[in-house]
Each structure stands twice: as structure tokens, then as C-alpha cells.
C-alpha positions, 0 to 999 in steps of 0.5 A: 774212835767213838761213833755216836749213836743215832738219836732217832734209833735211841728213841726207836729202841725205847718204843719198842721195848715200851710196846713189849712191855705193853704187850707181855702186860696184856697177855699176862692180864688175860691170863689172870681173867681166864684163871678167874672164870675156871675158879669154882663159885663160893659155895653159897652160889652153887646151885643147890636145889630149889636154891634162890627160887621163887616159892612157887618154883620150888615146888616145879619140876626144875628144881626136882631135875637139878640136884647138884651141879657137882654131880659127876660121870666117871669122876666128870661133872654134869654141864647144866642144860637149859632147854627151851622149846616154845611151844608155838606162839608162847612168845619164842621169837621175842624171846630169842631176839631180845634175851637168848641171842642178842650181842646186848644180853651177852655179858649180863648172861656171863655174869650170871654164868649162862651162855647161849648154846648155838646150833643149827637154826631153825631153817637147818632144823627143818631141812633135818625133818624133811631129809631124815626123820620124815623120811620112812626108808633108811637107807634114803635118810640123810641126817648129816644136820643132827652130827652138827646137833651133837657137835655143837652140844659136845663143843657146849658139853666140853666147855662146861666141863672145863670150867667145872661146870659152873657156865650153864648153856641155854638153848632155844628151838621152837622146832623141837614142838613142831607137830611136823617134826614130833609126828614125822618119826617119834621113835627116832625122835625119841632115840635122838633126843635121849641120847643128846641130852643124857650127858647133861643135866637137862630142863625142858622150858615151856610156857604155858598159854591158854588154849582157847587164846592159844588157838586163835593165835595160831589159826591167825598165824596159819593166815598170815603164811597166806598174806605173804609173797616172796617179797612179805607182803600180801599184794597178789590174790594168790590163795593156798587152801590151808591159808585161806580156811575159815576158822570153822574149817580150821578148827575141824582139821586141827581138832579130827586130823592132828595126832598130836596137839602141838599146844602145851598139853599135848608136848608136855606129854610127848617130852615127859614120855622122851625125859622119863623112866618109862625109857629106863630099859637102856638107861645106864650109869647116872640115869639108873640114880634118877630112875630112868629119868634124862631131865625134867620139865619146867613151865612158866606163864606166858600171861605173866604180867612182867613179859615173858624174858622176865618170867624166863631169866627170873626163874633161871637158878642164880640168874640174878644180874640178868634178872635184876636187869630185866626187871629194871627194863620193864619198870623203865618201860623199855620191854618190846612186844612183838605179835603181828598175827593177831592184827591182821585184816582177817575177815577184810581179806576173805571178803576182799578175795571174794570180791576179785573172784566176783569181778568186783575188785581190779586193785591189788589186794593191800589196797582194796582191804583198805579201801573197804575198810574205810567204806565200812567205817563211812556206811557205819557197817561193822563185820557183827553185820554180815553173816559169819560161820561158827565152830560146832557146839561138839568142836567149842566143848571140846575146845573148853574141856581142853583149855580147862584141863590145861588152866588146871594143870599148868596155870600158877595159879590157876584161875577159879573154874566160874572165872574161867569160864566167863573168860572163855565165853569172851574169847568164844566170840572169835571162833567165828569168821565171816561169810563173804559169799553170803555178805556179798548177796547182801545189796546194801554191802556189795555196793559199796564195792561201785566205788571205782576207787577198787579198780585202776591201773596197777593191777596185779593178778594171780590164779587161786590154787 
């Protein structure tokens, strides 16, 4: 006797020998684009040096660090690293969000066979200075954070490797330019940093920014730490000292108390020391065929007129797709900036913490700076008219011999000395703040503070420390 088999199991077959076929198509279709990614580059783009680089590249140090990424350690070849470390308000933020670690730039950085390399953030990094390279007895050191460093830079180093070092990995850490970590313990540093980066064929990233405008933005930033509770915002008359210092007071410390100047003169110098062939008593191997030399520096120009993720991706070797991309986003007008310090209602707030000091003010601290704000606009008073103090003479030389030599040493091109010059006397003007004791003395100005608008009900009060 003949059974019929059932029409529904028929068609149950049929689907599932369509999704094996499926199934198996994929996994055959993977395959083929991981075999893609291992093949080797054509030759005309493999990175040779100087190759497809601006002119005024070709002479920089990046090219001199990258000679051939074929390069080979006992027959492996030498991953390429990117390594980009600020210095401080050149831009690193924007940077790291819009370009380096954004999901959107992905697949542009892979065209171009560039990869972020993830590692520890910036607030693990801290923690690594606190607990270990600050720290003066040995045995109390815990720098368990720099083993997850090295292993994320090996799992890079590996991954490279594997694809015949093709993919080129980019990093970003503004810490590595912190003062606090270059001064917590430089020969340790020195030693770390070395033997992370020998393994690779290493560039250094900085961009340069002027010091005189440099050092108002970083001055504004030490301020703004001081307009921040836990929640962001600036509501409590909380004052810390070295968030509240005028910058007279500000400039003084940073100029006689800081042992190296976290601006790009100063790192410059400190990697160039780290990097060079001064070191070349351990060098081995590779490092003896560069003269000691473990990397390079590379500096770009933070007052680019293109943005700072252009300046960055057009000067990366073979980055064509993402800098053809970039280009398109700021001629489309689609580029962010992102710079919040130098806004901030610096002179109101030393005023307004006076104010409260002298009983004048019962209204929380946003308020009464725009609340004084829009009396001053009323009474035609502007802060030109209130008494204010300045740097030194000796501090603004020396701020001028600084901002100078780094313009010389680092701008491309650098601006013509008279032009120079004319510029720093515009930008000298903000080496002032107010003097709020003194403003307050004057009648006229502490009367606007009658207005009962700078006291009410929802108050909230803290102790100066």
C-alpha cells in the first residue's frame, strides 16, 4: 500500500532546504569579504614616504617616521600608529567626537583602511596617574590600568599584523599632554611609553595653537571647572581658589610654578625627548636602523581655516575617502564647533561672588549674572569702566617671547613677526580681569545691586572654600 505524504511536510522540506541554501550563501559571501580585507593594497597605494601628501607635509616629520609600512621585525611587518595627544584646547574633543569615535565615521575610516584604537578613557587614565605614576613608593603603585593599555595595543598590534599591516590604527588621548601626568614621574613615563610604542611605527599628532590665545582659553577652562556643581551647572556661590583666581593670579602660577608648560612648546619637547635617540642605550633591533628613534612628531594648525577634523584626516597618508568626505561636509556647511570656555560670563561672576559676599545678592548665582547683566546694558555701563587688574609687564614679555618662538617654530606658515605682533596686542587686551572689590566701591555701579530683582525666595547658599 502506497501512503501519500503529507502536502504541508512537502512544503516544510522545501523551506528548509531554501534556508540552508541561504544560510550556507552568506556564510560563503563573508568569507569572500574577509579574504578581501587580508589582500595586500596595489602597490601604488601603499604608503611610500611623503606619498600623496600635501607639499607642506612632505617636508614634516610624519613622512620622515613612516618609511615603508612593509618594514619587518623578525620577518613580521611594523602596524602603523597614529597617535594623537592634544595638546589641551587644540580641539581634542571635537575631534574625538565628530571623527576618531563616532559610529558615522566608521566605514569612511575603513575605506581608507584606518581603525580607532579603543582603549582606556580618559577618566581610567586619570586613575592610572593617581594610583601609579604619582605615586613615589613602589611597592604602594597599582598600575593594573597600563596592563589593559598594553593589551589593548597588542590585540591593535595583532590585528594590524594579520592584515599585513595595511589597517592603520588611530588614537586619541589628551591625557598623554596632561601636566599632571608628564610631571607625576617622567622616567617612568618615559619607560612605559617607549616600550608601548617600539612595536610600531609611531607618529605623534599635535596641533599647534597660539600661545597668547592658547593661554586665555585655557585660563577660561580652569574657570569653568568653577561654574560646575555636581549636577553642571553654576547655581551655589561655592568658590575653590584655582577656579576663581583672576587671571593676573592665573597667569603668575602658570608662569613661576609650572615645571613643564603643557602648551605645545613645552610637549613638543617632552615626546621629542621620549621618541628620539637620546634613549638609544636600550634600543634594539629596528630601533638601532632609526638611530634610537621609536617615532616622529607630526604638528598640524589648529587655526586651519578648513576645522581641525579636516586639517587632521587630510594630512593622514592615503586617507583619501574620509578627506574627501570632510571636505564635502564643510563646504556644505555641516562642520560643529564646539568651544563653550570662552563664552562664559567671566567678570560678571567675579563680580556677582563679591556681591553675595557683601550681602548684596540672595538669588542664585545664574541669575543675579543675568540679572546684573541686563542692568549694565540699561545704566550703558560696560566692564572697560570698572577698575580691572593686569599681568605684569615681565609676565606679557614673557608671554610674547613664548607665543613668538612657538609661531616660528610651528606655524605653516608662520605669520610675518610685525604682523604677529599687531595681533598679540589685540589678544593682550584680555590679560586683564576685573576688580570687583574696587567696582563695588563705586556708587554709581553698586546701585544697581538696590534692584530687589537680587533677592527672593529661592535661594541657595554655600560656604567659600
Amino acid at each position: 500500500m502506497i501512503i501519500s505524504q503529507d502536502p504541508h511536510l512537502k512544503k516544510l522540506k522545501l523551506a528548509l532546504l531554501v534556508l540552508t541554501i541561504c544560510i550556507l550563501g552568506k556564510v560563503w559571501s563573508n568569507l569572500i569579504q574577509e579574504i578581501q580585507i587580508l589582500k595586500p593594497f596595489p602597490e601604488e597605494n601603499v604608503y611610500v614616504k611623503g606619498n600623496n601628501l600635501a607639499p607642506r607635509i612632505q617636508q614634516s616629520s610624519f613622512s620622515e617616521a613612516h618609511t615603508f609600512i612593509n618594514e619587518t621585525i623578525s620577518g613580521v611587518c611594523k602596524p602603523v600608529l597614529i597617535e594623537h595627544i592634544g595638546p589641551l584646547k587644540t580641539g581634542t574633543t571635537q575631534l574625538q567626537i565628530e571623527i576618531v569615535y563616532s559610529k558615522k565615521w566608521v566605514k569612511t575610516l575603513w575605506s581608507d583602511r584606518l581603525e580607532a584604537l579603543r582603549t582606556v578613557n580618559y577618566r581610567e587614565f586619570n586613575k592610572f596617574v593617581t594610583k601609579c605614576t604619582s605615586v613615589t613608593h613602589q611597592s604602594r603603585r597599582d598600575c593594573t590600568i597600563w596592563k589593559k593599555v598594553e593589551a589593548s595595543y597588542k590585540k591593535a598590534s595583532l590585528k594590524a599584523q594579520e592584515s599585513n599591516c595595511q589597517v592603520r590604527m588611530v588614537h586619541s588621548l589628551e591625557t598623554l599632554s596632561n601636566q599632571k601626568f608628564i610631571k607625576s614621574n617622567y622616567g617612568m613615563i618615559k619607560s612605559l611609553l617607549r616600550s608601548l610604542w617600539k612595536e610600531w611605527d609611531t607618529t605623534v599628532v599635535l596641533f599647534y595653537r597660539r600661545f597668547d590665545e592658547w593661554l586665555i582659553s585655557f585660563y577660561a577652562q580652569m574657570r569653568k571647572y568653577g561654574f560646575m556643581n555636581v549636577i553642571g551647572f553654576y547655581e551655589h556661590y561655592y568658590v575653590r581658589e584655582q577656579n576663581h583666581m583672576t587671571f593676573p593670579v592665573f597667569a603668575t602660577k602658570f608662569i613661576e610654578d609650572t615645571p613643564v608648560v603643557a602648551d605645545i612648546l613645552g610637549i613638543h619637547g617632552v615626546y621629542n625627548d621620549i621618541l628620539s635617540s637620546k634613549n638609544n642605550d636600550t634600543a634594539e633591533g629596528d630601533e638601532v636602523s632609526r638611530g634610537g628613534r621609536i617615532g616622529t612628531i607630526q604638528v598640524l594648525q589648529f587655526h586651519s581655516i578648513h576645522g581641525v577634523e579636516q586639517e587632521f584626516l587630510c594630512n593622514l597618508p592615503n586617507a583619501t575617502v574620509s578627506c574627501e568626505r570632510i571636505q564635502n561636509k564643510n563646504r556644505n556647511g555641516q562642520s560643529k564647533a564646539r568651544n563653550t570656555s570662552e563664552k562664559l560670563p567671566l567678570d560678571l561672576d567675579f563680580v556677582v561672588v563679591q556681591a553675595w559676599n557683601d550681602g548684596l545678592v540672595g538669588i542664585d548665582r545664574r541669575q543675579a549674572q543675568k540679572l546684573l547683566e541686563t542692568k549694565m546694558v540699561t545704566a550703558n555701563i560696560t566692564f572697560d569702566d570698572l577698575p580691572e587688574d593686569c599681568i605684569s609687564k615681565d609676565h606679557e614679555n614673557w608671554i610674547w617671547e613664548r607665543a613668538l618662538t612657538s609661531e616660528k617654530m610651528f606655524g605653516n606658515p608662520p605669520l610675518p613677526e610685525i604682523e604677529f605682533r599687531q595681533s598679540f596686542d589685540v589678544t593682550r587686551k584680555k590679560f586683564c580681569s576685573v576688580n570687583a572689590v574696587a567696582a563695588l566701591k563705586n556708587k554709581m555701579f553698586r546701585s544697581l545691586f538696590d534692584d530687589c530683582g537680587f533677592f527672593g525666595n529661592n535661594t541657595k547658599l554655600g560656604t567659600n572654600w
